[in-house]
C-alpha positions as CSV (number, residue, x, y, z in Angstrom):
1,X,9.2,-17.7,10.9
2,X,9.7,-14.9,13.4
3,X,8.2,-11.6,11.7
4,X,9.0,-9.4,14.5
5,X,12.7,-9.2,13.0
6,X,11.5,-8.5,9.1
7,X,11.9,-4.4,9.2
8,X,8.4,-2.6,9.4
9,X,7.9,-1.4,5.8
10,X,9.7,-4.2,3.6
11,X,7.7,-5.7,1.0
12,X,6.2,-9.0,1.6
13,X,5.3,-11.5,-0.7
14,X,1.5,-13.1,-0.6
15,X,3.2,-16.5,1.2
16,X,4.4,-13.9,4.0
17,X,1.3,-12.5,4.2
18,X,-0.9,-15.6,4.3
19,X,1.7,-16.9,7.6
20,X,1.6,-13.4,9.5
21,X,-2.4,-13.1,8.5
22,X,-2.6,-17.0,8.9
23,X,-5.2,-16.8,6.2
24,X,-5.2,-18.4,2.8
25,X,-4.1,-16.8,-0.2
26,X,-8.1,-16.7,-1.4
27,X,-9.3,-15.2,1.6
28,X,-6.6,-12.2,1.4
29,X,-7.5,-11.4,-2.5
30,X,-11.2,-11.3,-1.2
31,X,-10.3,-9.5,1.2
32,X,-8.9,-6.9,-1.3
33,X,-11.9,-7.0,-3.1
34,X,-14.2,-5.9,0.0
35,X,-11.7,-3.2,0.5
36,X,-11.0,-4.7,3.8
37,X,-7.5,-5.4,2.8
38,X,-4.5,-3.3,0.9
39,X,-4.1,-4.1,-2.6
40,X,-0.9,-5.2,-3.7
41,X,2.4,-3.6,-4.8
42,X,3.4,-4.6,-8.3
43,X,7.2,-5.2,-8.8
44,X,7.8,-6.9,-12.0
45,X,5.5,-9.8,-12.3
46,X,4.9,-10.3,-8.4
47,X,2.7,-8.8,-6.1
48,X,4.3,-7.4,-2.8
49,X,2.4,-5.6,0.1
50,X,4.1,-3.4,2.3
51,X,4.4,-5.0,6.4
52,X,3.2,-1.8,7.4
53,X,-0.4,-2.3,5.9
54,X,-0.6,-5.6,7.0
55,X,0.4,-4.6,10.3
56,X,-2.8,-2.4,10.6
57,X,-4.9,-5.0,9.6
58,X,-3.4,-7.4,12.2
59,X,-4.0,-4.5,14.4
60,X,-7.4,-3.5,13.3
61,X,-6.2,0.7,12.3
62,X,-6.4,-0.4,8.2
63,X,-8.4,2.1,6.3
64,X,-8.7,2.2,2.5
């Protein structure tokens, strides 16, 4: 999947984030708990993070 065309602050689900982050889905909730890593968007019963966030952890500007 080509995430260059998904529009910069969509909400992605944890599958979108483990491909662009190429990590596994226990690694990013670690990561959350470090504070390394944005917490997740609740919508309904799923957890969505914006692509903006993980875009600054790809590119190393996240701060909590």
């Amino acid at each position: 999947m080509n995430h260059d065309d998904i529009p910069h602050d969509v909400l992605l689900p944890i599958k979108a984030v483990c491909e662009i982050m190429a990590r596994s889905k226990a690694s990013i909730y670690r990561d959350i708990q470090k504070g390394t890593f944005p917490k997740a968007q609740k919508q309904g019963g799923s957890s969505r993070w914006r692509r903006s966030l993980v875009m600054q952890v790809v590119d190393g500007t996240y701060q909590d």
